[in-house]
Phi, psi and omega in degrees: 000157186238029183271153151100135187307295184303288173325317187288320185301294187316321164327270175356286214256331192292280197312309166315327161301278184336301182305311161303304219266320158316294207288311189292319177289327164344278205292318256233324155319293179300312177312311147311300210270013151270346180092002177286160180286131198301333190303302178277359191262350158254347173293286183320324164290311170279354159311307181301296207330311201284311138001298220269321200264345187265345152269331162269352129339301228263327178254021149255180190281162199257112212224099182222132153208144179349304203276350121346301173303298174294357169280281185291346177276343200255311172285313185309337180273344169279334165305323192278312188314323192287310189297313192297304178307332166317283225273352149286325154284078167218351190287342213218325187219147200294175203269313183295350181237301189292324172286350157281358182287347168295344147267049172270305183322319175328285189318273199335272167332318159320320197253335178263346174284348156253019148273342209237337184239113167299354186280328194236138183283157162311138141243148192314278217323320179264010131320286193317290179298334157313305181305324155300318193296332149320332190263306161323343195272332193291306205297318164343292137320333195308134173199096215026355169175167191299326187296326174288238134082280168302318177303329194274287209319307189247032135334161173261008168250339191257342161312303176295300176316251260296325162318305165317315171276349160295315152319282161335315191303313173310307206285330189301299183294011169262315183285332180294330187288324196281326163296321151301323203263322208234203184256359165325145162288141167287355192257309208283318180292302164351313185281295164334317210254014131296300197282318174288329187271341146320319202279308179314341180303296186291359175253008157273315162296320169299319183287007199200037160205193171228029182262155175252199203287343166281317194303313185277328164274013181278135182233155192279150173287341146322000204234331158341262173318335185275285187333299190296284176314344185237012138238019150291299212295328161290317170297334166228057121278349171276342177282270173348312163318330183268021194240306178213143163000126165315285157351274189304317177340287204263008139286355147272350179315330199282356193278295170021284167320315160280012120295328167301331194271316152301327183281324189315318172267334155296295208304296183295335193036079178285166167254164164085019191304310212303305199302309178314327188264054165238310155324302153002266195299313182297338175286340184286304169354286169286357178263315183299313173301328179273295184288302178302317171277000000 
């Protein structure tokens, strides 16, 4: 239902996620196909991101404890792994087919999150949307038959998504737990967890390039506007986390995915836009049953 303060807040803060995140595979798009390197192109995000999160850190309350610590050292390494594998496939596959791929994280979350929260139950509603999205994810992928289909999946740009979103799924239940569990502020973990997938970042890179470590840390100011979108975007799925289930976040989250996926195919003149929006239109779906019912 979409009644009611708290929820109407979670709207709120979920569709402004989506819009950011829309904007962000974009830019994060353009940027590959400018040459920059996906290695420095997550250093660099998170680098701004933590910059962008430390003044406004500075006005909630101040919240650190171990377990706190380990949480977030803990999402930063699934962050950095997961983002490097993004902006690597984005090296190889168009922006309308790898950024919709994100909608495999729901299900995962959908399915793990009531091992992990005793407050939350399975519910059908959010099965059923996990499963359109599921399905969108499929029509996306499609390629003259399921044997084609599975041969395309573990192709190497739709590998790296979908691996991205698998990955990302975990950091959602380490950040929802954290955010739930202890007293952190969502703006001050948001800076945490930017200073941790920063350090990992850069330690993906220093290990899988031959630059060295001041090289990887100068960062382009071309890079800016992504740093600034990803850490708006963090802060309010965390905001949001404090209202309902990581699951529903991020199936709207997937509207994201419709903007990436029209500018990819006017703009970009992608190939294959029909199917895709077909894909589409079922993730709008499954975003729409998760918010409305």
């Amino acid at each position: 239902m979409i009644f009611g303060d708290a929820v109407d807040t979670w709207v709120i803060l979920g569709l402004a996620g989506a819009l950011t995140i829309g904007f962000f595979n974009i830019y994060q798009k353009y940027l590959v196909n400018k040459g920059q390197n996906p290695k420095n192109i997550i250093v660099d995000m998170h680098s701004i991101g933590f910059l962008v999160l430390i003044i406004p850190s500075l006005f909630v309350p101040f919240n650190i404890s171990a377990d706190i610590i380990l949480l977030f050292i803990g999402s930063g390494v699934l962050n950095g792994i997961s983002f490097w594998y993004l902006a690597s496939a984005y090296e190889d596959g168009d922006l309308s087919l790898i950024a919709p791929l994100r909608g495999l994280t729901p299900i995962i979350v959908a399915a793990l999150e009531p091992i992990v929260f005793s407050d939350v139950q399975y519910e059908i509603v959010l099965v059923v949307a996990s499963i359109v999205v599921a399905i969108g994810l499929y029509v996306l992928t499609y390629e003259d038959s399921l044997k084609g289909t599975a041969k395309r999946i573990v192709e190497g740009d739709i590998k790296k998504g979908l691996i991205s979103s698998s990955v990302i799924a975990f950091a959602v239940i380490v950040d929802r737990f954290a955010i739930v569990e202890t007293e952190v502020h969502p703006v001050q973990y948001a800076m945490y967890l930017m200073l941790s997938a920063l350090f990992f970042s850069i330690i993906i890179a220093y290990k899988k390039s031959d630059q060295s470590v001041q090289q990887i840390l100068i960062p382009d100011s071309i890079a800016i506007p992504l740093g600034i979108m990803r850490g708006i975007s963090v802060s309010l799925a965390f905001g949001a986390f404090l209202f309902v289930e990581g699951t529903r976040v991020n199936i709207v989250w997937q509207l994201g995915a419709v903007i990436a996926t029209l500018f990819g195919g006017t703009v970009l003149k992608e190939d294959d836009l029909l199917i895709r929006i077909v894909g589409v239109i079922l993730i709008i779906s499954g975003a729409v049953i998760a918010v409305v019912i």
